[in-house]
C-alpha positions in Angstrom: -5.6 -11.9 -46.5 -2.7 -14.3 -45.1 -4.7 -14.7 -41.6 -7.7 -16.0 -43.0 -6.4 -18.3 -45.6 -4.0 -19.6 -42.0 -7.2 -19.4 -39.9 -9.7 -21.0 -42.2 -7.3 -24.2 -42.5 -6.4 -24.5 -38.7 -10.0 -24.1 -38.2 -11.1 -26.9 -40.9 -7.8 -28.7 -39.5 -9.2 -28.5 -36.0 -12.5 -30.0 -36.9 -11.2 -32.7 -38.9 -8.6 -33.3 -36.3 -11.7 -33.2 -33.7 -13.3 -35.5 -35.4 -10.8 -38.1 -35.9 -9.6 -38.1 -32.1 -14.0 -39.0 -31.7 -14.0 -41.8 -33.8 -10.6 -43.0 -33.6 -10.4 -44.1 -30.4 -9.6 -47.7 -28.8 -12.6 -50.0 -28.4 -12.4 -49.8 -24.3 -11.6 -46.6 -23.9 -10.2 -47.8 -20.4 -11.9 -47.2 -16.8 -13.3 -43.5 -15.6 -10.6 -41.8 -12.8 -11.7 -40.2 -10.3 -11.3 -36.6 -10.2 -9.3 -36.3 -13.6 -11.3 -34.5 -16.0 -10.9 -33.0 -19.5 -11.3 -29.7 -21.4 -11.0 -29.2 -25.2 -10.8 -25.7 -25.5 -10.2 -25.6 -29.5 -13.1 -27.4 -30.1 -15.3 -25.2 -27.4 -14.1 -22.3 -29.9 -15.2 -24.1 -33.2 -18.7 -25.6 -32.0 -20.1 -22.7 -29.7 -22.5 -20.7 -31.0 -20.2 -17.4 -29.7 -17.2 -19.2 -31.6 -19.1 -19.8 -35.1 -20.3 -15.8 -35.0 -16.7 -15.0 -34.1 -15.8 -17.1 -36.9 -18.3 -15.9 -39.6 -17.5 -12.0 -38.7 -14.2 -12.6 -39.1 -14.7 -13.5 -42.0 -16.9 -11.3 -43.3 -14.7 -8.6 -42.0 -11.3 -10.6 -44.1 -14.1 -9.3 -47.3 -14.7 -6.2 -46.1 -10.6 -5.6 -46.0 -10.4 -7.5 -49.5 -12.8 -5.6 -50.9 -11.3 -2.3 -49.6 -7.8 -3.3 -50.6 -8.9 -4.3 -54.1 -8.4 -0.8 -55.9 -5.4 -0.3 -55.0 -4.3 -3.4 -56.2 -6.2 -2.7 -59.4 -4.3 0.6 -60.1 -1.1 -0.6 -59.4 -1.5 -3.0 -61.8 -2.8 -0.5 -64.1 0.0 2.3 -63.6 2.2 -0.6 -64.1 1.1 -1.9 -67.4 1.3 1.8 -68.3 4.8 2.2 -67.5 5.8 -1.0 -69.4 3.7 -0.2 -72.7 4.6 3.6 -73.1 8.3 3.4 -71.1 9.9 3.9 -74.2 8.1 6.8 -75.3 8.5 8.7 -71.6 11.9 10.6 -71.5 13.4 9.8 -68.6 12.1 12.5 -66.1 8.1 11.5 -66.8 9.6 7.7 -66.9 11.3 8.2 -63.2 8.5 10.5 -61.7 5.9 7.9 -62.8 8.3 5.0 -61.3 8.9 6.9 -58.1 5.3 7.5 -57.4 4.2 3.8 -58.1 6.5 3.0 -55.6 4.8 5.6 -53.0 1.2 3.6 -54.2 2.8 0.4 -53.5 4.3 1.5 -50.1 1.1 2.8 -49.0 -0.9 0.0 -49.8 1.4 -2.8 -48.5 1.5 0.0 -45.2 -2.4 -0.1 -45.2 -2.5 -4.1 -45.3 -0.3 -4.9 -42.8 -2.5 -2.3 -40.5 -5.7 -4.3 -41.8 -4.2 -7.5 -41.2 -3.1 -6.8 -37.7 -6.3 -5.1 -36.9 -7.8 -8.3 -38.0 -5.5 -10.4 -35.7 -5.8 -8.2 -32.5 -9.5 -8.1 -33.1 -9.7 -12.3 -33.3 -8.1 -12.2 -30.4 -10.1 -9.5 -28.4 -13.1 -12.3 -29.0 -11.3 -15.2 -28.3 -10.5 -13.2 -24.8 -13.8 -12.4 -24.4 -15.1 -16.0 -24.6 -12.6 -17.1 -22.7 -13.9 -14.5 -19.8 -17.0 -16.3 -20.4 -16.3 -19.6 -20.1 -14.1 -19.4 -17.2 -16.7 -19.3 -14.3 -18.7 -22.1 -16.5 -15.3 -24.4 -16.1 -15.3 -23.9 -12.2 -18.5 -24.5 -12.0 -18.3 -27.9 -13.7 -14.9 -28.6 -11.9 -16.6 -28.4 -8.5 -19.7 -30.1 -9.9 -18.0 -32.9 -11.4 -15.3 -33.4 -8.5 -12.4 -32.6 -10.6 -9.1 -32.8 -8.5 -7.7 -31.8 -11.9 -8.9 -30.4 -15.6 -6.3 -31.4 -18.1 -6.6 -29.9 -21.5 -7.2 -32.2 -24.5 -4.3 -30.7 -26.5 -2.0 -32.6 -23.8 -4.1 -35.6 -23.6 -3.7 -38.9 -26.5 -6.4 -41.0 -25.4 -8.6 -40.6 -22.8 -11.9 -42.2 -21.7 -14.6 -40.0 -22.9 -16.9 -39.8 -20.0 -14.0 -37.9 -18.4 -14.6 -34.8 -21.3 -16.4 -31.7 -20.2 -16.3 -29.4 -23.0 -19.8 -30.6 -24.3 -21.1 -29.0 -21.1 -18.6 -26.4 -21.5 -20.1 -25.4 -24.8 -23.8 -25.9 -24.1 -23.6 -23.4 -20.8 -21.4 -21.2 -23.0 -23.9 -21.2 -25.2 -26.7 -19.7 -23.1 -24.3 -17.6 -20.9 -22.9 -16.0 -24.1 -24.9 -16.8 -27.4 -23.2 -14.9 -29.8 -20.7 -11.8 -30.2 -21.5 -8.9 -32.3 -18.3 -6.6 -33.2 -16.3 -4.2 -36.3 -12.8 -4.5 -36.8 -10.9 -3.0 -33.8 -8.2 -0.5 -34.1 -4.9 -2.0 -32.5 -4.2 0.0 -29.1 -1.2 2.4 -29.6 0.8 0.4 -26.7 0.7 -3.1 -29.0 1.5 -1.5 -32.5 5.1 -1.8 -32.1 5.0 -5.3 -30.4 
């Protein structure tokens, strides 16, 4: 599936990139402001414990889809070694019946991946949603705890001094409040097929 082989590298990309911003960073990392604080939502996704089961159903669930897609790749490939090997030997009406309904086949089954591919991508983002409900109230809380005037997200932020991060908290209240989500693919909603 095209999202998972995208998803897996942004996600490897986004712990590598993680990592790198961690280490290299400037020696004096600068003075602590007051009331400017830090949030790196990507990695709050990658290390939680609710973001690694999203990430390891998702995956498991790109299988599943694989695995149900697979005949149909199988006897297109079939039907189509057929129609090369005997084409000669079909008169024309078999040959054009045969071509005609290998083209229904392959219609259907590019139909029925494009539904199990956005299926797949509205159901990522259903539990992204959902963790993001969750850790909404956690990042008031540590706004009003920690005194933040403002929480910047990392994305937008080079370097920073690292006692002004809070998405090790972040994830560590995330998760208790929300250890893990347990969920199926999820049929895209009528209203957001055509979108």
């Amino acid at each position: 599936m095209k999202l998972f082989a995208i998803g897996a590298f942004a996600l490897a990309s986004l712990v590598a990139s993680a990592a790198v911003a961690q280490t290299a960073g400037p020696a004096n990392p600068g003075p602590v402001i007051p009331g400017v604080c830090v949030y790196f939502n990507q990695r709050l996704l990658a290390q939680s414990t609710a973001g690694q089961s999203v990430q390891t159903q998702m995956e498991q669930l790109a299988l599943d889809v694989r695995n149900e897609l697979a005949p149909y790749s199988t006897s297109i490939q079939t039907e189509m070694q057929a129609l090369q090997t005997s084409g000669a030997s079909l008169s024309e009406a078999e040959r054009n019946s045969r071509s005609q309904a290998l083209q229904q086949r392959i219609q259907e089954a590019q139909q029925l991946d494009q539904q199990r591919d956005n299926e797949l991508r509205y159901t990522l983002s259903e539990q992204r949603r959902l963790i993001s409900v969750a850790v909404e109230p956690i990042l008031v809380a540590i706004y009003q705890e920690r005194g933040c005037g403002i929480l910047l997200s990392r994305e937008s932020v080079f370097m920073m001094n690292p006692a002004m991060d809070v998405t090790d908290v972040a994830i560590q209240r995330l998760n208790t409040a929300l250890p893990s989500l347990t969920f199926a693919r999820l049929p895209v909603p009528v209203q957001q097929q055509g979108q």
